[in-house]
C-alpha positions as CSV (number, residue, x, y, z in Angstrom):
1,X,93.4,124.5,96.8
2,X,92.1,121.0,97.7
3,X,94.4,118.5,97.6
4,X,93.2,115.7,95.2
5,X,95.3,112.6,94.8
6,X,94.9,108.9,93.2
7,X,95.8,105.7,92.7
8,X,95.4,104.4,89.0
9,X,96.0,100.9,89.0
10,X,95.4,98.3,86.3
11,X,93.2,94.9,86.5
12,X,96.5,93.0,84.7
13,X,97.4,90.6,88.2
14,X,97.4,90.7,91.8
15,X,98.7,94.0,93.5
16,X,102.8,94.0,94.6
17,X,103.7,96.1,97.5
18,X,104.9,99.0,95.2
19,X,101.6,99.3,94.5
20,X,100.6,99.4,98.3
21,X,103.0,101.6,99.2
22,X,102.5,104.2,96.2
23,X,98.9,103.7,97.4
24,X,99.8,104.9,101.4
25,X,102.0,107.6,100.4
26,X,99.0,109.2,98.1
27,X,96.6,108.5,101.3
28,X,98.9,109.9,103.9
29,X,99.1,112.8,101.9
30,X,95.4,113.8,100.8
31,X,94.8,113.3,104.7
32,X,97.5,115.2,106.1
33,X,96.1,118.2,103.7
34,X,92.9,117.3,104.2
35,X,92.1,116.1,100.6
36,X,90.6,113.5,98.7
37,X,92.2,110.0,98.1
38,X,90.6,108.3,94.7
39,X,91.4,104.8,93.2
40,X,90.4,104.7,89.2
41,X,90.6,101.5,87.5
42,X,92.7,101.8,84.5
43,X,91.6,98.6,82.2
44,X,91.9,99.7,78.8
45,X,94.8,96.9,78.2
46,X,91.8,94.4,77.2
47,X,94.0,91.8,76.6
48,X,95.7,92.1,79.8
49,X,92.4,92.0,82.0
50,X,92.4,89.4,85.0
51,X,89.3,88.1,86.7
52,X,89.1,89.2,89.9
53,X,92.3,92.0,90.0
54,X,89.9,94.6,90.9
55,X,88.6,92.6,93.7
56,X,92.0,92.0,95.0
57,X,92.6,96.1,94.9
58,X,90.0,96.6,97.0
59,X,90.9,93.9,99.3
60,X,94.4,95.1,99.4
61,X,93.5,99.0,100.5
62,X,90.7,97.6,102.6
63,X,93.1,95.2,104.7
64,X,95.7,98.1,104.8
65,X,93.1,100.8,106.3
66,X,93.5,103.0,103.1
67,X,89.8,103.8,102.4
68,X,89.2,105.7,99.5
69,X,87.0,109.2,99.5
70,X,86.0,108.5,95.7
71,X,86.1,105.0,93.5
72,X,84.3,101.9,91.8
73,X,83.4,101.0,95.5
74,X,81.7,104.1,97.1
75,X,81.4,106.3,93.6
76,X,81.6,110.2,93.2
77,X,81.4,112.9,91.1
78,X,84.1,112.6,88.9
79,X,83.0,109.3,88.0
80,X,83.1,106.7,86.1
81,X,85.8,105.1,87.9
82,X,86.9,102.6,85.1
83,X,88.8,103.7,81.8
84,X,86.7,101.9,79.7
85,X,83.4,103.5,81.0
86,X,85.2,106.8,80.0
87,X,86.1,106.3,75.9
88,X,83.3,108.6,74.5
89,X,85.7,111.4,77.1
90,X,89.0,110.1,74.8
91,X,87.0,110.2,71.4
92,X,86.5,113.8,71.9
93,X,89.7,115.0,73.2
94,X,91.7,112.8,70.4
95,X,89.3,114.4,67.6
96,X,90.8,118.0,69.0
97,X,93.9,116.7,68.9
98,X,93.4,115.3,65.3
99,X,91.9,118.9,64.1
100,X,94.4,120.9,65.9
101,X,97.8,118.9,64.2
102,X,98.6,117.3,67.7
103,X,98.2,113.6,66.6
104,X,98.0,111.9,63.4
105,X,96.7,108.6,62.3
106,X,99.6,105.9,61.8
107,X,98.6,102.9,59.2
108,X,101.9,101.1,59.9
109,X,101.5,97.5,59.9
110,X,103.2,95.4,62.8
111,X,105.5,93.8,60.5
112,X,106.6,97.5,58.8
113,X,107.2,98.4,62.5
114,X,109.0,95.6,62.8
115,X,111.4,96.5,60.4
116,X,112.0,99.8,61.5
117,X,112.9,98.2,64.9
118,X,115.3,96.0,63.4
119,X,117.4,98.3,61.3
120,X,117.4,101.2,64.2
121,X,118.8,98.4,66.3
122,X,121.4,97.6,63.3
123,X,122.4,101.3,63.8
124,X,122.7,100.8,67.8
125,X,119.7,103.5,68.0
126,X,117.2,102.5,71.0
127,X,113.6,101.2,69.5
128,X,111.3,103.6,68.1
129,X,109.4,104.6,64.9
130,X,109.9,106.6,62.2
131,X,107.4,109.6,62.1
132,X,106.4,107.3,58.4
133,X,102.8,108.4,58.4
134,X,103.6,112.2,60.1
135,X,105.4,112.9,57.1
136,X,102.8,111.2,53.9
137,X,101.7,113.6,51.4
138,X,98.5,114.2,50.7
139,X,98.2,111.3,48.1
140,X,99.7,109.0,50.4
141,X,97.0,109.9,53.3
142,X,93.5,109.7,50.9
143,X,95.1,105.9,50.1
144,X,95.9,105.1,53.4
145,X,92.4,106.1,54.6
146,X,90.9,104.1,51.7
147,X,92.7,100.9,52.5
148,X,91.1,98.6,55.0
149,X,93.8,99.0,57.4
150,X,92.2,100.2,60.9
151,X,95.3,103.1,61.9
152,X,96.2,104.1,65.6
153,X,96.9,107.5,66.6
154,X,100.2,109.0,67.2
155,X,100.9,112.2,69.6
156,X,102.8,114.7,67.2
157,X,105.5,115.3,69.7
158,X,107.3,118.8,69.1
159,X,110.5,117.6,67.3
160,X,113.0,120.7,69.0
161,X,113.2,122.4,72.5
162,X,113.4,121.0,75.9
163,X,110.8,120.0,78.6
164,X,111.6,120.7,81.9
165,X,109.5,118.6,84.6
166,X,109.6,120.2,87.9
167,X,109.3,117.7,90.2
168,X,108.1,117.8,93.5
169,X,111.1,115.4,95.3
170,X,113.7,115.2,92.4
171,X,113.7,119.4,91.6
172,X,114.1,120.4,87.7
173,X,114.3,117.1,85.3
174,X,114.8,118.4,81.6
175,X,114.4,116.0,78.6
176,X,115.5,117.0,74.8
177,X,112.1,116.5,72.9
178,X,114.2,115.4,69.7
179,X,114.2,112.2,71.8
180,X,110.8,111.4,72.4
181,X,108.8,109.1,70.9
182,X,105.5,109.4,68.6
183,X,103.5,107.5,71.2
184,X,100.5,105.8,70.4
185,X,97.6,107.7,72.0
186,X,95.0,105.4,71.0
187,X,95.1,102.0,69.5
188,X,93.7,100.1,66.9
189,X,90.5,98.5,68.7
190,X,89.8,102.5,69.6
191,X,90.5,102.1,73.4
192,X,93.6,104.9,74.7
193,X,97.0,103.8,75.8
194,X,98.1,104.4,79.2
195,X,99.6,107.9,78.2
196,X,96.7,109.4,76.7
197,X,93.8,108.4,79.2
198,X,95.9,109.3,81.9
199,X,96.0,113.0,81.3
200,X,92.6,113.4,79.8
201,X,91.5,111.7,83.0
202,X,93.9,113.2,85.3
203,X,92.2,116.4,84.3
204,X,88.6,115.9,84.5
205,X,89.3,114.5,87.4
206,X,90.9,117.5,88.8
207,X,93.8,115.6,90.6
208,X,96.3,118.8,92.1
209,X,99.0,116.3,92.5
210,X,100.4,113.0,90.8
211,X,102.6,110.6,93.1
212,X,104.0,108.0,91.8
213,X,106.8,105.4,91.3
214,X,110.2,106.6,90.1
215,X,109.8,103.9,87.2
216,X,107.0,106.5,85.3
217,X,109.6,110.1,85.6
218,X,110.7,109.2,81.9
219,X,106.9,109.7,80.7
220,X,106.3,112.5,82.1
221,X,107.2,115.0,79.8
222,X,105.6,113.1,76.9
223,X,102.3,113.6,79.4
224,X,103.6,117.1,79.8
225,X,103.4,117.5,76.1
226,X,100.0,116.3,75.7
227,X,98.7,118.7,78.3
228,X,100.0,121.4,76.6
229,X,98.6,120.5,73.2
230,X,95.2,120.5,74.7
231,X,95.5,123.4,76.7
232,X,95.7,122.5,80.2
233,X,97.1,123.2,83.1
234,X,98.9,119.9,84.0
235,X,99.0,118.9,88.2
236,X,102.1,119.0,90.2
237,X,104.1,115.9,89.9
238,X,106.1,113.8,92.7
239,X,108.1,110.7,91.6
240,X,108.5,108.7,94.3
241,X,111.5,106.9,95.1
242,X,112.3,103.2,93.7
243,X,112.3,100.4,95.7
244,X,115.1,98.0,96.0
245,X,116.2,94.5,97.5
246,X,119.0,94.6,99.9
247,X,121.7,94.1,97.5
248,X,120.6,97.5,95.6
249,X,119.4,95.8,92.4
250,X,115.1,96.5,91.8
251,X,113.3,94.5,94.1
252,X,111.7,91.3,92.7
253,X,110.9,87.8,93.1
254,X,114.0,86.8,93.6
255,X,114.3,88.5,97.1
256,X,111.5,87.5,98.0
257,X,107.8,87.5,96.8
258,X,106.3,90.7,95.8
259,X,102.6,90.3,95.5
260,X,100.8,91.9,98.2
261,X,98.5,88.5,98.9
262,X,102.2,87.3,99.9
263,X,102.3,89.1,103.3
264,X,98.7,88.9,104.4
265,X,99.2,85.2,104.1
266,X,102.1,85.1,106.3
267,X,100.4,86.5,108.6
268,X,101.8,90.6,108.9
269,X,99.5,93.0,111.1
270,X,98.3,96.1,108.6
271,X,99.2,98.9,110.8
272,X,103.4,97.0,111.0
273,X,103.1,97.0,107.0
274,X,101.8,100.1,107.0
275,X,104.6,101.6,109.4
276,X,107.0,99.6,107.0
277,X,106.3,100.7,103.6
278,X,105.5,104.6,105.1
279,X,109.5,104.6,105.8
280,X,110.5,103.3,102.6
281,X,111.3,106.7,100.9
282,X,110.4,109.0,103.8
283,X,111.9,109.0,107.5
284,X,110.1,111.4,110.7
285,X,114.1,112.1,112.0
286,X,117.3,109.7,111.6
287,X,116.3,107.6,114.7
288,X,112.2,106.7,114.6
289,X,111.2,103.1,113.8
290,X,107.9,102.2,115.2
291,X,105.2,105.5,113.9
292,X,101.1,105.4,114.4
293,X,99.1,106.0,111.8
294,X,98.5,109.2,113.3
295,X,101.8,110.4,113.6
296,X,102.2,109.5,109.8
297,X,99.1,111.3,108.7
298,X,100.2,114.7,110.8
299,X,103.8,114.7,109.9
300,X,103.6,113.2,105.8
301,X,104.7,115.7,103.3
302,X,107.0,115.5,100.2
303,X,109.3,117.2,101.9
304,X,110.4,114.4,104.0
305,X,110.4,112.1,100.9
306,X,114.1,110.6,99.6
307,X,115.2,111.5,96.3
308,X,117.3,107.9,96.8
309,X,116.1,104.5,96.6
310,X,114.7,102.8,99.4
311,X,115.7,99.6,100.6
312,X,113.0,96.4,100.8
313,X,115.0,94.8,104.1
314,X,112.5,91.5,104.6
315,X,114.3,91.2,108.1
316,X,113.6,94.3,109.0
317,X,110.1,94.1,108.3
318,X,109.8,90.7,110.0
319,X,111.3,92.6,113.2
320,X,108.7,95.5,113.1
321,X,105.9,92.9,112.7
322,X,107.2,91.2,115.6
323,X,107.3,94.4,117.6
324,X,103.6,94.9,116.4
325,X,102.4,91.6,117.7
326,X,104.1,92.2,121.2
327,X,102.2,95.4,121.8
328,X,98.6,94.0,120.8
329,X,96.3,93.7,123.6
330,X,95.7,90.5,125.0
331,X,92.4,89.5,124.0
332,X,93.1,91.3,120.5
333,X,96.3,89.1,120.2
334,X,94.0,85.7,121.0
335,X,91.4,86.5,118.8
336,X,93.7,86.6,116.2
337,X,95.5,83.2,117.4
338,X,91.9,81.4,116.8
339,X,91.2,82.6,113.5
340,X,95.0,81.5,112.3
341,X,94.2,78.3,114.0
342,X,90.8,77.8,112.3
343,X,92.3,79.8,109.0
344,X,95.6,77.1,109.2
345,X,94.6,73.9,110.9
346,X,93.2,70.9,109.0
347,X,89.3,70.7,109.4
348,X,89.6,67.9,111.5
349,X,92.0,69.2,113.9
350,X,90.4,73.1,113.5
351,X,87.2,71.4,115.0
352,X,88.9,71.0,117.9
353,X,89.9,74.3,118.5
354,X,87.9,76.3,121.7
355,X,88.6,79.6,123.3
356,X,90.0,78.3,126.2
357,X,92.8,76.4,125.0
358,X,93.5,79.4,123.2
359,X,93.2,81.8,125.9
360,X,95.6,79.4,128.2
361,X,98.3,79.2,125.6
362,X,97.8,82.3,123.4
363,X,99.8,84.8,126.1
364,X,103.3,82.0,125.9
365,X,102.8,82.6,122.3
366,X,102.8,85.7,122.0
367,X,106.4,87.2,122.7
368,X,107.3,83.6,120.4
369,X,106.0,84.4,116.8
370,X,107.0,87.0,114.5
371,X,104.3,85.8,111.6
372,X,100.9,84.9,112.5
373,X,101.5,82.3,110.0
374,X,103.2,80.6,113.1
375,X,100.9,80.1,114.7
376,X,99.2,77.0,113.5
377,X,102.4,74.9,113.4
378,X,103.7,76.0,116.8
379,X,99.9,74.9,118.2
380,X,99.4,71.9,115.8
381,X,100.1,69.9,118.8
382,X,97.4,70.9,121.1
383,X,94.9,69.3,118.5
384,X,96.4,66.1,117.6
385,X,96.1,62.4,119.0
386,X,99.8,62.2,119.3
387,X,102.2,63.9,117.4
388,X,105.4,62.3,115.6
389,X,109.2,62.4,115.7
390,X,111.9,60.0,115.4
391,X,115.0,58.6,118.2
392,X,117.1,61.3,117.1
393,X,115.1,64.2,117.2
394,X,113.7,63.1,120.5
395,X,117.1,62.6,122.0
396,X,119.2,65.7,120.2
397,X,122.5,66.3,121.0
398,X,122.3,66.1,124.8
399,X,121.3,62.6,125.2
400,X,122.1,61.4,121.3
401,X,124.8,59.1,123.0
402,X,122.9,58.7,126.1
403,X,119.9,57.2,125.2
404,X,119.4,55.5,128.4
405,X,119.9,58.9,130.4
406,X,116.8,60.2,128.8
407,X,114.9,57.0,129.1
408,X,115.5,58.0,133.0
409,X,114.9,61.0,133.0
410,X,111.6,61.1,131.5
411,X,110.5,57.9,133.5
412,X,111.4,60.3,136.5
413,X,109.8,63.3,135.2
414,X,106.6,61.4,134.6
415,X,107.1,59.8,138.6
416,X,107.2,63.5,139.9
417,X,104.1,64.8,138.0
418,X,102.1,62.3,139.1
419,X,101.6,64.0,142.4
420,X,100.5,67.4,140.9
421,X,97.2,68.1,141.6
422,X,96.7,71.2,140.4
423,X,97.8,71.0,136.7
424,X,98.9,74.6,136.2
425,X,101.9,75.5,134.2
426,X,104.1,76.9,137.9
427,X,103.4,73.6,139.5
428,X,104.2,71.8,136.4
429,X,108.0,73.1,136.2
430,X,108.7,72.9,139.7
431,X,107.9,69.3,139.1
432,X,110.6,69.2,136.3
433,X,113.0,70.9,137.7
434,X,113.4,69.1,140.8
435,X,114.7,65.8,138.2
436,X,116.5,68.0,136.3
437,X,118.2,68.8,139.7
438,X,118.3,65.2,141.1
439,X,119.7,64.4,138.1
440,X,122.2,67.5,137.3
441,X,120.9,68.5,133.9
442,X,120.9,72.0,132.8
443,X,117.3,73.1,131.9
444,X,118.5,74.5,128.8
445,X,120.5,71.1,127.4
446,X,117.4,68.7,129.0
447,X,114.3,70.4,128.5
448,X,114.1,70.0,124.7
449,X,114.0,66.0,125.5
450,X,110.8,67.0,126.9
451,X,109.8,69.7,124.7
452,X,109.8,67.1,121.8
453,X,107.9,64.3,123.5
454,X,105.2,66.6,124.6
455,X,105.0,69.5,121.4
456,X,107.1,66.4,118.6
457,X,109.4,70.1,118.3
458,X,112.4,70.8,120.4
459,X,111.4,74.1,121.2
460,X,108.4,76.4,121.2
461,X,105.9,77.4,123.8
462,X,107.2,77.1,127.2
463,X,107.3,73.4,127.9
464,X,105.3,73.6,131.1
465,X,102.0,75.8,129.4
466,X,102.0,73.5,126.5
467,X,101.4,70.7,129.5
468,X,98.9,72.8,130.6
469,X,97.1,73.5,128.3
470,X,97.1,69.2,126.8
471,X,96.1,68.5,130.0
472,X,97.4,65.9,132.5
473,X,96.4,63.1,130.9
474,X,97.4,64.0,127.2
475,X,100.7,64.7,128.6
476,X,101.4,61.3,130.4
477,X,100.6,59.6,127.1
478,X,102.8,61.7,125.5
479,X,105.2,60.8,127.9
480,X,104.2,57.1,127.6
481,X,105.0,57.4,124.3
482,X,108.4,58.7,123.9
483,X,109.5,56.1,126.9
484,X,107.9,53.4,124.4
485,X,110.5,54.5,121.5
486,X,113.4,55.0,123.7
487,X,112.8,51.4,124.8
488,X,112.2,49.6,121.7
């Protein structure tokens, strides 16, 4: 057997990282078997549709590495590869159904529906319908049919018995069929709901396997249902486990935004959001933080995947992402730097930008950031005129009641550097540290004093490669000018 797995998103809004990480743990396991990896569009919610959703799909798996073997993008032969190029498929399987006495139309209005919502909730039953139109006479049905009332079709779920679904992580799942629902199978405006296209499609499409979120285990064995009432053999299927904020409620906005966009703009590496989400739900041992790609791909299986909920720790991620960033090469890591810089900076100041004040600075940064979205505002001041700050922040609280003291120092500071000739970053802070010695000031309580009159921030790159990389004369006016404010 081939393994053949998907991804079915819909076009309603910008990918979330479940999405993403649903999407790597179907790629990581088509090609640890070998398989195929397949994205289909599902877009038959017309009135959900968002411009430019499907673009931001592609986007998402493209930026992640997660290339699929068969889709819109590169095609197939299972194709089409959007839902609504596939109804004339839906028509025909629905019209068995019809024949066979596995769906029946429904003429309920929305208001009638309503109703039957209302007084099940007045009875403290959960929301639901009736089986009205599963049950009309003959009479009934050739008036309904005459009216002008456009019906949906309902699945005629067996009303006895159990369905067991044997899952792949969670075992043996059994659900009472009494307590299933008459879903709707195909709507009004004759496009299918989510239930119904997903297993005609599923099948044509010859998936072996269905992995996805936790959230879609209680329609299963309405999906189960279906395949049996058309005769097929229905693919093995693996719920994967839910994700969660760190105080065990589902994870949402309020712990911090969701959308995938959200962490390629703050600036995470792919292969640190891939190692992220492929240990949410699935672990290599109990010790193993940091896995490649290609350990992932040869040691993936559902065997190693939590039947428990896995925890979305932002911190955690920020730390791997850091972790990431230290072990890229060096030019890799300053290539990066100038596009952030250019992505980031104002145009006038992104003008200014050149590879060699990125090379000179970009290796200080790098053991600094733990975003790439740091970047620009710990280099802003490289590319300004001057930069600004007020008494206080300039002073802080090693000079805040010594004003004069740092007047001093920096006039001595700017005495010592004026015999440096060779305006390198070593030369620089022997320089400064001879005052701080004359003067008895601990590096770590003075420096920021300089830090802010140089960067306008009391900490950031070292203090003696920012210099560097301004320049000697950039940095005496900069020194100029905090002397200026401590003496007005």
């Amino acid at each position: 057997m081939t393994v053949r797995v998907r991804i079915a998103p819909s076009p309603t809004g910008e990918p979330h990282i479940g999405t993403a990480r649903t999407a790597l743990f179907n790629w990581l396991f088509a090609r640890h078997h070998g398989g195929q990896f397949v994205v289909r569009i599902e877009d038959t919610d017309r009135n959900r549709l968002v411009p430019g959703a499907v673009e931001s799909i592609r986007q998402m798996l493209r930026w992640l590495g997660l290339e699929p073997d068969e889709g819109p993008a590169v095609g197939g032969p299972f194709g089409p590869y959007f839902q609504s190029e596939r109804l004339d498929l839906y028509r025909a399987e629905i019209a068995r159904l019809l024949a066979d006495g596995g769906a029946y139309h429904c003429y309920c209005s929305p208001e009638r529906l309503a109703e039957v919502n209302a007084e099940r909730q007045r009875q403290k039953l959960p929301p639901g319908y009736d089986r009205h139109c599963r049950n009309l006479s003959p009479e009934e049905r050739a008036a309904a049919q005459a009216s002008d009332v456009t019906p949906v079709v309902r699945f005629a779920v067996p009303l006895d018995g159990l369905t067991i679904v044997h899952d792949a992580i969670k075992g043996e799942v059994e659900f009472e069929n009494g307590l299933l629902q008459d879903a709707v199978l195909i709507k009004s405006d004759g496009y299918p709901t989510y239930h119904f296209a997903v297993v005609v499609d599923d099948h044509y499409m010859q998936f072996t396997h269905v992995l996805r979120g936790d959230e879609w285990l209680p329609s299963t064995p309405l999906h189960l249902l279906i395949y049996r009432a058309l005769g097929w053999q229905p693919p093995i299927f693996a719920h994967l486990p839910l994700i969660l904020g760190k105080d065990r409620s589902k994870l949402s906005k309020r712990h911090g935004d969701t959308a995938f966009k959200a962490f390629v703009e703050a600036g995470y590496l792919p292969d640190a959001l891939v190692n992220f989400l492929g240990l949410l739900g699935w672990a290599l041992d109990d010790k193993t933080e940091i896995i490649s790609r290609e350990q992932f791909v040869e040691n993936f299986d559902l065997d190693g995947v939590s039947k428990s909920p896995a925890v979305f720790d932002f911190d955690k991620l920020r730390w791997m992402n850091r972790e990431y960033i230290y072990a890229l090469p060096e030019k890799r890591f300053a290539t990066l730097v100038e596009e952030w810089l250019l992505k980031d900076l104002p145009d006038e100041l992104a003008q200014r930008v050149t590879p060699e004040i990125v090379r000179s600075i970009a290796p200080e940064l790098q053991t600094r950031i733990d975003l790439l979205s740091e970047v620009a505002p710990k280099l802003r001041f490289l590319f300004e005129d001057e930069v600004m700050y007020d008494r206080a922040t300039l002073l802080g609280k090693r000079f805040a009641e010594r004003p004069e003291e740092a007047l001093f120092t920096l006039e001595e500071i700017a005495a010592e550097l004026e015999d440096v000739e060779d305006w390198e970053k070593d030369a620089i802070w022997a320089a400064v540290s001879r005052v701080f010695e004359q003067r008895t000031l601990k590096p770590r309580e003075a420096a920021p004093l300089l830090y802010v009159a140089i960067t306008g921030a009391p900490q950031g790159v070292p203090v003696n490669a920012a210099m560097a990389a301004l320049g000697k004369r950039r940095s005496f006016k900069r020194i100029k000018a905090a002397v200026s404010l401590l003496t007005d």
